[in-house]
C-alpha positions as CSV (number, residue, x, y, z in Angstrom):
1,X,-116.7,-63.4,204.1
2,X,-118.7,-60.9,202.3
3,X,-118.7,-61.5,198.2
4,X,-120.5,-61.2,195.3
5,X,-122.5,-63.3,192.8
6,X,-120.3,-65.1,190.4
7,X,-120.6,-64.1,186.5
8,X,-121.3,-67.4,185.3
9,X,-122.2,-68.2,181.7
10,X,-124.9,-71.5,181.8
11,X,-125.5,-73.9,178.6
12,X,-128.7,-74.9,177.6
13,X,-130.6,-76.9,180.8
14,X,-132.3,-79.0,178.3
15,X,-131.2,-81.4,175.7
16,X,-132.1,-81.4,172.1
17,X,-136.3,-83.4,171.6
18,X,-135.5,-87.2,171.6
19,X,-137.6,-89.3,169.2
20,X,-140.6,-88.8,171.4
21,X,-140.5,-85.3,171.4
22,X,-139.1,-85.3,175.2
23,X,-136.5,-83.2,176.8
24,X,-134.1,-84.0,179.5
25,X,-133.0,-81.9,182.3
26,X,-129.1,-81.1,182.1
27,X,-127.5,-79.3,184.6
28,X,-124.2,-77.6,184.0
29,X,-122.0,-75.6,186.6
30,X,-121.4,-73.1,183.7
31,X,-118.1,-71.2,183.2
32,X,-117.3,-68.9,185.3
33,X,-115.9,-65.4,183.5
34,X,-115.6,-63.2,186.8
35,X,-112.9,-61.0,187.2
36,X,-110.6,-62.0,189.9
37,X,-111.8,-59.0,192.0
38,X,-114.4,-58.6,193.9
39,X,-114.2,-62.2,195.8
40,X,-117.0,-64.2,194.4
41,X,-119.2,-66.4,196.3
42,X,-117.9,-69.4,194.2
43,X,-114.6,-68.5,194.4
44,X,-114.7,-68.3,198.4
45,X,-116.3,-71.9,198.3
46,X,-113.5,-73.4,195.7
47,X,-111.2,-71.6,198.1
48,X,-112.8,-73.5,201.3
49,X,-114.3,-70.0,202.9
50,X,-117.5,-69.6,203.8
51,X,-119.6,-67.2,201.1
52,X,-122.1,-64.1,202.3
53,X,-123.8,-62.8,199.3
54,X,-126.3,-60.0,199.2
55,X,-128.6,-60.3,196.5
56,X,-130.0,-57.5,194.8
57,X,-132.7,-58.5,192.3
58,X,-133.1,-55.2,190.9
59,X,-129.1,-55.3,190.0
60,X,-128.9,-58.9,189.0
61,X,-126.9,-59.4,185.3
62,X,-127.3,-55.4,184.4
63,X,-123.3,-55.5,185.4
64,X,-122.1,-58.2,183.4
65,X,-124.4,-57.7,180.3
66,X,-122.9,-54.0,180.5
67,X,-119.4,-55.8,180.2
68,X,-120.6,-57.6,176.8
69,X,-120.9,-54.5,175.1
């Protein structure tokens, strides 16, 4: 099923310096703040469908920063 990339906000992937002055790798799905239309690839997964994304990398987050304005 053709979709698109889902407009996901990520947290930090590190945590704060311990006492050594090392950082920790933390993932985080993020939230996702994508409209309910187009289908997204992650809502097609969540859904059990399988997800076709084309990626532009030229296009990639000029969309959704746009919507933050």
């Amino acid at each position: 099923m053709q979709t698109v990339p889902a407009q996901v906000i990520v947290p930090s992937l590190f945590s704060p310096a311990a006492d050594d002055g090392t950082h920790r790798f933390v993932f985080h799905l993020g939230d996702d703040c994508s409209p309910d239309e187009p289908l997204t690839d992650r809502a097609a997964i969540e859904s059990g469908k399988m997800s076709h994304t084309v990626l532009d990398y030229r296009a990639l987050g000029h969309a959704f920063s746009r919507s933050l304005k």
